[in-house]
VOLUMDREN-690815 format. One line per 4 residues: number of its first residue (from 1); their letters; for each residue z, y, x of C-alpha. Coordinates in nm, 3 decimals. Each point is the difference from the previous one (the first is absolute). Example, Ala and Ser with C-alpha at 12.3 -4.5 7.8 and 13.67 -1.06 7.14 Angstrom:
1 = AS = 0.780,-0.450,1.230; -0.066,0.344,0.137 .
# end
This chain:
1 = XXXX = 2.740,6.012,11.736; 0.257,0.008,-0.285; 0.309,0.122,0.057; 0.283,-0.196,-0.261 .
5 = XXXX = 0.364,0.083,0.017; 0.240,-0.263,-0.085; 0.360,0.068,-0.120; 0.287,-0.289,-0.045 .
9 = XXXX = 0.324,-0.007,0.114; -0.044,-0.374,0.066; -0.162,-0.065,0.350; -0.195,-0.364,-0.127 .
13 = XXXX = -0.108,0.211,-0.291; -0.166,0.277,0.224; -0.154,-0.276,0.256; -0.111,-0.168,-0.259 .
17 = XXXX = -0.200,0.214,-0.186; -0.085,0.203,0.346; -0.162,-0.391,0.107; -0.183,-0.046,-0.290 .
21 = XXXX = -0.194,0.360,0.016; 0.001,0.070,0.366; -0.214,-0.356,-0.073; -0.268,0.189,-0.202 .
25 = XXXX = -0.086,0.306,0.276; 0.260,0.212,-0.102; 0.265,0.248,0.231; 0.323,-0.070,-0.186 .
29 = XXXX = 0.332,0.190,0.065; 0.314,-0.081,-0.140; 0.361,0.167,-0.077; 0.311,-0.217,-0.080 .
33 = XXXX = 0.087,0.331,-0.235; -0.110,0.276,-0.233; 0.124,0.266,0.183; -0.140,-0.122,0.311 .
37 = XXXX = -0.353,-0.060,-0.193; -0.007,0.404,-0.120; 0.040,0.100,0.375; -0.292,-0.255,0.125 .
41 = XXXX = -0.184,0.149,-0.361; 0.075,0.389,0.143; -0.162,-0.044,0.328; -0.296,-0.295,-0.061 .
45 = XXXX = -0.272,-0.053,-0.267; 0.007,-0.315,-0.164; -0.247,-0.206,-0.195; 0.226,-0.203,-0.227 .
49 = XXXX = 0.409,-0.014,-0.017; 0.138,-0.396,-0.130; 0.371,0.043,-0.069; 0.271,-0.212,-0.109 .
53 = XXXX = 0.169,0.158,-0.340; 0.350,-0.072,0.085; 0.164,0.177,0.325; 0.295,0.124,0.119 .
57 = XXXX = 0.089,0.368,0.006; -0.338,0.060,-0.147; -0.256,-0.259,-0.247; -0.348,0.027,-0.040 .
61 = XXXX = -0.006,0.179,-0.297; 0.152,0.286,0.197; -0.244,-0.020,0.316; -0.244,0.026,-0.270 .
65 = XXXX = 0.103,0.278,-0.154; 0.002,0.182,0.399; -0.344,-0.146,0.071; -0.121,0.202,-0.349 .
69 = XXXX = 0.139,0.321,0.111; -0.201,-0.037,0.348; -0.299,-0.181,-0.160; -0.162,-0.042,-0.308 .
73 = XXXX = -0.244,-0.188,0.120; 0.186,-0.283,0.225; -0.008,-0.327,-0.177; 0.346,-0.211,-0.015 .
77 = XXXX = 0.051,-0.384,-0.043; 0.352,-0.077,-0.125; 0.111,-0.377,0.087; 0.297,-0.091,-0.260 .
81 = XXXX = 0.175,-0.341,-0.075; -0.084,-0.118,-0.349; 0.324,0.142,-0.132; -0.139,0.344,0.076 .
85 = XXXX = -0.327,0.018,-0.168; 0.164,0.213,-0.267; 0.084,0.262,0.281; -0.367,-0.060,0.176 .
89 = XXXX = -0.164,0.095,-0.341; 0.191,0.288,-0.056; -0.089,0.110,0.354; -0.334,0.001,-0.083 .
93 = XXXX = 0.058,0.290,-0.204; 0.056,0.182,0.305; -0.311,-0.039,0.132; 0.032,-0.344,0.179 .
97 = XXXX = -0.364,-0.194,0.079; 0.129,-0.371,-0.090; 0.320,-0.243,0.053; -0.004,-0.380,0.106 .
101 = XXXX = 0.290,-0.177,-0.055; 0.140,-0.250,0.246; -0.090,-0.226,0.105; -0.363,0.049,0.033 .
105 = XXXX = -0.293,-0.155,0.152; -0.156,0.130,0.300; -0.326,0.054,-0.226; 0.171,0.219,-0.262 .
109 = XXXX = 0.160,0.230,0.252; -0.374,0.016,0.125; -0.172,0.081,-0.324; 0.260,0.245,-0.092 .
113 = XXXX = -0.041,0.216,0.375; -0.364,-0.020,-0.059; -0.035,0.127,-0.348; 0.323,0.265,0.106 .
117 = XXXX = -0.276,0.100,0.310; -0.293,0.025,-0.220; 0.180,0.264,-0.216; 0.116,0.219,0.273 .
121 = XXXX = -0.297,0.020,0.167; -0.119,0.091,-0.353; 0.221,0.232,-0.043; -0.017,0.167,0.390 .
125 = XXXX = -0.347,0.033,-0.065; 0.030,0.205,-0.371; 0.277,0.194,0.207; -0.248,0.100,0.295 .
129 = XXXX = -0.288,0.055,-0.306; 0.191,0.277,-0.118; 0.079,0.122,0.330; -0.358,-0.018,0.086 .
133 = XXXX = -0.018,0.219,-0.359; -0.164,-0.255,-0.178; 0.151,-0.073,-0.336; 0.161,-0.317,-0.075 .
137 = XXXX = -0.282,-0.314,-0.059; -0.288,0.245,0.117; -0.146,-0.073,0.323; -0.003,0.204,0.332 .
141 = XXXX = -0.377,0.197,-0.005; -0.079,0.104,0.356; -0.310,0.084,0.176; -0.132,-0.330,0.227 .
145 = XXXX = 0.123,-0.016,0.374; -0.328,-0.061,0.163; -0.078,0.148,0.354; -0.354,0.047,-0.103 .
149 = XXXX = -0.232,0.120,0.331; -0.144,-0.154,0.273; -0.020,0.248,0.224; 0.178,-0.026,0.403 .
153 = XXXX = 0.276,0.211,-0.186; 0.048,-0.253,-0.283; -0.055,-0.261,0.233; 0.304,0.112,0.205 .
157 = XXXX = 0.221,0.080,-0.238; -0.025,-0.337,-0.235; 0.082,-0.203,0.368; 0.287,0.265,-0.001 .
161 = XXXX = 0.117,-0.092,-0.332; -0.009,-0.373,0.087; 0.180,0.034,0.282; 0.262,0.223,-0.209 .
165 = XXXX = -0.002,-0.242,-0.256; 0.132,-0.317,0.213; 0.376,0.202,0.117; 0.259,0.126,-0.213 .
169 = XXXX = 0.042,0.313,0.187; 0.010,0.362,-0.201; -0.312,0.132,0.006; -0.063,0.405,-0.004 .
173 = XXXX = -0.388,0.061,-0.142; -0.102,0.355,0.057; -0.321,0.210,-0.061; -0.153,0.277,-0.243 .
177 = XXXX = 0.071,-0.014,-0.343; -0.250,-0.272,-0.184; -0.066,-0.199,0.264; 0.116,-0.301,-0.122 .
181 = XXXX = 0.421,-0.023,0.151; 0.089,-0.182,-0.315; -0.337,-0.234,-0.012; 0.074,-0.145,0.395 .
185 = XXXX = 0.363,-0.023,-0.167; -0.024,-0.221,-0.263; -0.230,-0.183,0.206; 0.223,-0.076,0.331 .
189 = XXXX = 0.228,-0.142,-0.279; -0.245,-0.191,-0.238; -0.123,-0.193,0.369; 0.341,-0.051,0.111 .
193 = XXXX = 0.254,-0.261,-0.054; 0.142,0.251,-0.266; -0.239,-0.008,-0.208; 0.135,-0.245,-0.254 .
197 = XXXX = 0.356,0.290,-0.027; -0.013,0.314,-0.125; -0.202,0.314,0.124; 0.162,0.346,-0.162 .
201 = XXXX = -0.111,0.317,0.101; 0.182,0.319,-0.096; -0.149,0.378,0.087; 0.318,0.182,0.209 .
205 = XXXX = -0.152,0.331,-0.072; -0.016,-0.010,-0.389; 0.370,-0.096,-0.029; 0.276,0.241,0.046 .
209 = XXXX = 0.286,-0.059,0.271; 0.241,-0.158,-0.234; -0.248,-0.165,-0.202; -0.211,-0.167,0.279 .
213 = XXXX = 0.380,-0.128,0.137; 0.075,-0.194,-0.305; -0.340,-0.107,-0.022; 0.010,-0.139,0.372 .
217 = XXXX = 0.320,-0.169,-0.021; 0.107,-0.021,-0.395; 0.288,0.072,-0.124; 0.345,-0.095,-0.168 .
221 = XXXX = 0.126,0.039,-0.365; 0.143,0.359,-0.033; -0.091,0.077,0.398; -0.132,0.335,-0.169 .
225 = XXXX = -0.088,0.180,-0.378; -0.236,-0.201,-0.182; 0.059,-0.282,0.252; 0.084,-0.252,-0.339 .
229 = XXXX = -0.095,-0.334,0.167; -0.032,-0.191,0.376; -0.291,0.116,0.139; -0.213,-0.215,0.245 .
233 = XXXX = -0.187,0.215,0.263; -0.347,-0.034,0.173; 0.154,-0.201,0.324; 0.204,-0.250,-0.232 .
237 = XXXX = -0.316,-0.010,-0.234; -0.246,-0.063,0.347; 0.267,-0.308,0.137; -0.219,-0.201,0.163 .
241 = XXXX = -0.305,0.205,-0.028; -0.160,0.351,0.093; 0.111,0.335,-0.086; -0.245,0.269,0.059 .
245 = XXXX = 0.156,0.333,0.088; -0.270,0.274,-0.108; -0.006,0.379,0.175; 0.296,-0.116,0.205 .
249 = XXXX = -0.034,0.348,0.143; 0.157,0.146,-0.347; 0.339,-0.127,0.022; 0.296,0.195,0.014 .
253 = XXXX = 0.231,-0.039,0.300; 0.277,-0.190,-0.151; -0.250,-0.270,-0.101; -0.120,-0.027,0.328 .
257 = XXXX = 0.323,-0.090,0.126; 0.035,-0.243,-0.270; -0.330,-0.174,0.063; 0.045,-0.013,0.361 .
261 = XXXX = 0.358,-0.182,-0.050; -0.214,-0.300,-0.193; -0.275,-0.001,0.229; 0.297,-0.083,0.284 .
265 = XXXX = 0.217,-0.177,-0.112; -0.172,-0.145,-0.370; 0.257,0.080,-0.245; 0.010,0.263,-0.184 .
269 = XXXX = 0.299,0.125,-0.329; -0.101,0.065,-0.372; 0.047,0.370,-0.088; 0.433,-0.022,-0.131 .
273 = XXXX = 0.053,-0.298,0.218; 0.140,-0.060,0.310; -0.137,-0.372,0.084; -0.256,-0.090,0.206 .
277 = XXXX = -0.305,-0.178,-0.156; -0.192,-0.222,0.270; -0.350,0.083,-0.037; -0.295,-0.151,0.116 .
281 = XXXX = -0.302,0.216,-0.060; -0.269,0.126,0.222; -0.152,0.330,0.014; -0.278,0.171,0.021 .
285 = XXXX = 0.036,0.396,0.007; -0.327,0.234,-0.038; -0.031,0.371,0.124; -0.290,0.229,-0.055 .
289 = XXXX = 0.198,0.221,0.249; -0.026,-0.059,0.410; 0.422,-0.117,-0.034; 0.038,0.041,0.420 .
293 = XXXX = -0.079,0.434,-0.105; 0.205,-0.046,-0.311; 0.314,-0.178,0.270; -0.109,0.356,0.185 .
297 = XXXX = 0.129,0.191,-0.242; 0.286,-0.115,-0.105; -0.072,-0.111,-0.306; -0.064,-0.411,0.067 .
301 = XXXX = 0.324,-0.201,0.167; -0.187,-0.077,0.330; 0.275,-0.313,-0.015; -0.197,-0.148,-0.348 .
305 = XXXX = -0.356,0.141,0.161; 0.071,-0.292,0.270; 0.121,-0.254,-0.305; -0.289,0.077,-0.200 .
309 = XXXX = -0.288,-0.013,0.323; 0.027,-0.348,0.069; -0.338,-0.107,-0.085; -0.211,0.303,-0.033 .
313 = XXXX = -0.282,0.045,-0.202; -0.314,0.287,-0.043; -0.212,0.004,-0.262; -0.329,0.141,0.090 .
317 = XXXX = -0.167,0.278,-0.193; -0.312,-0.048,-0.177; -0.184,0.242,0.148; 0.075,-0.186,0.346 .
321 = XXXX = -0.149,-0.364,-0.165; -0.276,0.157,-0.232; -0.229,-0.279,0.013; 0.226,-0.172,-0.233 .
325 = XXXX = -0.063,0.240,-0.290; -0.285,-0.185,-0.141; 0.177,-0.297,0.012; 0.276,0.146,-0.175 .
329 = XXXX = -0.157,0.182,-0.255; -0.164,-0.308,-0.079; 0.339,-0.209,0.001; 0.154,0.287,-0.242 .
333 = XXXX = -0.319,0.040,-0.252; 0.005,-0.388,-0.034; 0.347,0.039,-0.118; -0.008,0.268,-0.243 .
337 = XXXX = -0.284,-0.253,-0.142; 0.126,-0.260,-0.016; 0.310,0.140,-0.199; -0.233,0.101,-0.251 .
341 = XXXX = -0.227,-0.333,0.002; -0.318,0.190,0.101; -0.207,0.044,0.303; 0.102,0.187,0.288 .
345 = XXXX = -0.170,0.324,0.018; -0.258,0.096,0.321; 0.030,0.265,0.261; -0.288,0.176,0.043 .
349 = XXXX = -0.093,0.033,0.382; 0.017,0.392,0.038; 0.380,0.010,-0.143; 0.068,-0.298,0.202 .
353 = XXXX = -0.055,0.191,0.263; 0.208,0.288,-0.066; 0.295,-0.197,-0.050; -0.097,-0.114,0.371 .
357 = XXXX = -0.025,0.401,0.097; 0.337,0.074,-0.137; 0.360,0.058,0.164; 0.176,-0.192,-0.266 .
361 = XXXX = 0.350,0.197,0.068; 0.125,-0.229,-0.286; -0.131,-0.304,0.153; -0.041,-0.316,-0.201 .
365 = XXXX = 0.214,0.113,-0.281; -0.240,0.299,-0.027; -0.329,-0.224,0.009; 0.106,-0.225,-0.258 .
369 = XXXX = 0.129,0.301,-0.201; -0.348,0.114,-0.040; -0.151,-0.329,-0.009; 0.165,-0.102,-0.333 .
373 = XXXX = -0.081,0.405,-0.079; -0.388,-0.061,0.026; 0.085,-0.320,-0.169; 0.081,0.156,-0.314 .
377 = XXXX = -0.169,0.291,-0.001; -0.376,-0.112,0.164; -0.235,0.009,-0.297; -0.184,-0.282,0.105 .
381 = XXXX = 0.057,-0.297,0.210; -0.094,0.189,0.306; 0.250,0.209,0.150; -0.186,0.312,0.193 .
385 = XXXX = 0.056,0.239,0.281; -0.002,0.334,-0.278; 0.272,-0.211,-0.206; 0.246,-0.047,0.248 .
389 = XXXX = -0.073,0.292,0.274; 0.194,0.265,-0.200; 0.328,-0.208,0.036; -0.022,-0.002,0.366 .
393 = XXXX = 0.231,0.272,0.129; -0.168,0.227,0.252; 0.333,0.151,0.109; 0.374,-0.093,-0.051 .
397 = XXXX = 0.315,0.048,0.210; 0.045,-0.362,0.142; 0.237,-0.107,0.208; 0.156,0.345,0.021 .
401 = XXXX = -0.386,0.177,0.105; -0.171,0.266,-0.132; -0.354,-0.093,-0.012; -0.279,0.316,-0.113 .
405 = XXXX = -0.337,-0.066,0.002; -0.079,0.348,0.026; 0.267,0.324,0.114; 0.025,0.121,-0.384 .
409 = XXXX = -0.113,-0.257,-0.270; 0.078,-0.145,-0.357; -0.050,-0.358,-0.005; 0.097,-0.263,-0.270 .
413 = XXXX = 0.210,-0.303,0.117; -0.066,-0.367,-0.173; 0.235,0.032,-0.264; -0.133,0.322,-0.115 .
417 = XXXX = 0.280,0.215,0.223; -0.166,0.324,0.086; 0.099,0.114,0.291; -0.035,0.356,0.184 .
421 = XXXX = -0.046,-0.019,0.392; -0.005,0.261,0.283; 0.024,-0.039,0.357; 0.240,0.240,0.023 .
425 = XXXX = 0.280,-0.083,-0.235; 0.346,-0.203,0.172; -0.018,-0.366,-0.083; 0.305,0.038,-0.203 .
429 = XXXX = -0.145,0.170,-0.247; -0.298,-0.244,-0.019; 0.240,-0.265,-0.026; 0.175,0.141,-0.253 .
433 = XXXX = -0.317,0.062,-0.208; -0.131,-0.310,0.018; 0.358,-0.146,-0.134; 0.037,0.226,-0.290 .
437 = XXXX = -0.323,-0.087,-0.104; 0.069,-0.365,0.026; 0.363,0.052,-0.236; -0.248,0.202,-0.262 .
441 = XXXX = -0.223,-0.258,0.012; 0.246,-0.256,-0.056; 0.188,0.176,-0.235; 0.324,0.067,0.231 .
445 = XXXX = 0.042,-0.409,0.058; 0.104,0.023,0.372; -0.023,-0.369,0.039; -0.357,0.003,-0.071 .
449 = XXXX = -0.047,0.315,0.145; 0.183,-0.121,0.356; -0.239,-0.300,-0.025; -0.313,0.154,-0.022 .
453 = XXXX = 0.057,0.220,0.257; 0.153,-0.275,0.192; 0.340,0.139,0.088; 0.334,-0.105,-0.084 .
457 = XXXX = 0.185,0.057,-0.328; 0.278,0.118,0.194; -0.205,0.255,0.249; -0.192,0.111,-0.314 .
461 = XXXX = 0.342,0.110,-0.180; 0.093,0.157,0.417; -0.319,0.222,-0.015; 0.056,0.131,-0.356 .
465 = XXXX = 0.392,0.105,0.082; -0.075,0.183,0.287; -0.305,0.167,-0.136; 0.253,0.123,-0.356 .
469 = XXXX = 0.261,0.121,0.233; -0.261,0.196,0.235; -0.111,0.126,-0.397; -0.378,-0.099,0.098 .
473 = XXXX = -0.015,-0.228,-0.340; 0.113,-0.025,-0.311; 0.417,-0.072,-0.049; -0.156,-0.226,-0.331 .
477 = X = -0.243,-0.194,0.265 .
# end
């Protein structure tokens, strides 16, 4: 429901126009001043604002001006006697979305809502576009959110998601890294009664501290250098909607207590600002870390743990649901296809079946990796077992295990990492191999690097401190 603030000093004015809308579906509030209109502004989104030009103590032209400095974006009705058209016009200048003069019909204060409605929701979504990182006019490119699978695994798990779907609880998906978190995400809000509001994700482990804050919650003009404009944060953008809070596990301790504030009491203050915003948002959080160990340590608020956990959610591995793969490399070959406008290509039977022998420690996001790899790189339009069986990695350090086929042995991962094994050397070490290869691989990108390994940017950036201070790497690593 739209939410339309009305501001008069004149009670029969407010009622009035408060009848005719509340008449149409929509929530109105109204203020008999300006200053009392910027305090409901501070602390509640609205839709639309209507407000009479001439007030005591403070017009419209001069709300307006305070709406612009909180919101670009917020679209403003002036309502003016005939004698103040000149005024109305010259308001537009500063950024006003129309004027009707009195005394108007009950159809032109309709019209004028509905086209002022149709250009903030325009305007929201170009705003959430870019947030998304999608430029402005280009359209949002994300994979599908099928559950594709009908295994009993699958089977569960979409009868999970339906239940999930129907509450507005926060949701906290966990499981290995490419098992689909963000998939079941957007889909619990795409079959819920969301689905027609926003859905924003944003990655907590690729922002910094600071960054990631003003990202969360926005920010004011001048709250900090560079910080040239109102900024409108992820919660404020989600009103209404979902927010998606990825590797939940990688944020700093001062966010924490930040997020857990909104989850209790749903308000939450722009970074320079010290009003409460009224949010309503719900959110889903995803961890490829077990969160209850992570509470252990010291390094999770146990207090947001319990905020977060309220409908919990595993995503199973693939190697524990394998008789899905054909399905799903058929599923992702059909879709490489048909972005081409060609036929999908076939699977022969023998490397079929070593997809179904393999431990896929990157799960889904690992299949489909190679999937579109044989895709491109199969001479023909059958994809066989020699083509794809040197990308599956023999040996790895997953999930923080050393895995050696053999007590001393050279064996080449996937990607092309070559990596050195003996029984007898500390896991450390191993671990630290295996990530320095990763950074050279990647060129020293530790975003990239962190997510193929499928740790946090945050631990990644941890490991490498301690291991320059103990002088085992590089000080340039």
């Amino acid at each position: 429901m739209t939410r339309i603030l009305v501001v008069d000093d004149k009670e029969m004015m407010r009622d009035s126009v408060g009848a005719m809308l509340a008449s149409k579906g929509h929530s109105i509030v109204v203020s008999a001043s300006a200053p009392g209109a910027i305090e409901k502004i501070d602390s509640k989104s609205f839709d639309v604002v209507i407000t009479d030009l001439q007030m005591p103590d403070m017009d419209g032209v001069e709300l307006l001006r305070a709406i612009r400095e909180r919101d670009e974006t917020l679209p403003v009705i002036l309502m003016t006697a005939f004698a103040s058209v000149e005024s109305a016009v010259e308001a537009m200048k500063f950024g006003a979305y129309d004027y009707i003069t009195k005394p108007f019909s009950g159809d032109e204060l309709v019209t004028s809502v509905e086209r002022a409605l149709e250009r903030g929701r325009l305007l929201k979504a170009n705003t959430i576009l870019q947030a998304r990182g999608v430029p402005a006019g280009g359209k949002a490119c994300g994979r599908e959110h099928e559950m594709v699978g009908g295994s009993e695994s699958l089977v569960e798990l979409r009868l999970r998601l339906r239940q999930i779907a129907e509450s507005n609880s926060t949701v906290l998906v966990t499981g290995e890294s490419g098992t689909g978190k963000e998939v079941a995400s957007r889909w619990i809000h795409e079959q819920s009664d969301r689905s027609e509001q926003p859905f924003l994700a944003i990655n907590c482990a690729a922002l910094s501290t600071n960054l990631l804050e003003s990202e969360l919650f926005g920010h004011e003009k001048g709250a900090f250098t560079g910080a040239s404009a109102m900024r409108k944060g992820r919660f404020e953008l989600a009103d209404g909607g979902t927010l998606l809070l990825d590797e939940i596990s990688e944020i700093a301790p001062e966010i924490q207590a930040k997020l857990l504030r909104v989850l209790q009491e749903r308000t939450f203050e722009r970074v320079g600002s010290s009003s409460q915003r009224a949010v309503d948002v719900r959110i889903i959080a995803t961890s490829n870390r077990n969160l209850e160990e992570e509470v252990a340590s010291g390094t999770f608020r146990q207090d947001l743990f319990f905020r977060l956990n309220v409908l919990p959610l595993v995503m199973p591995p693939l190697r524990d649901h394998s008789e899905d793969i054909s399905e799903l490399v058929g599923h992702f070959l059909r879709r490489l296809a048909s972005r081409e406008g060609r036929e999908p290509r076939r699977v022969d039977p023998d490397a079929l079946e070593l997809l179904k022998q393999y431990s896929w420690p990157g799960n889904v996001r690992e299949l489909e990796n190679i999937c579109e790899r044989a895709h491109v790189l199969s001479f023909d339009d059958l994809i066989s077992a020699e083509l794809i069986a040197p990308w599956l990695q023999p040996v790895g350090v997953i999930r923080g295990e050393a895995r050696c086929p053999d007590p001393v042995s050279e064996v080449e991962n996937h990607d092309g990492t070559v990596f050195i094994c003996n029984g007898a050397r500390r896991l450390e070490d191993i671990e630290r191999d295996a990530i320095l290869a990763t950074l050279e691989k990647y060129g020293g990108h530790r975003q990239r690097s962190a997510s193929a390994l499928g740790i946090g940017v945050r631990t990644l950036g941890l490991k490498l401190k301690k291991w320059k201070e103990s002088n085992l790497i590089s000080p340039t690593t």
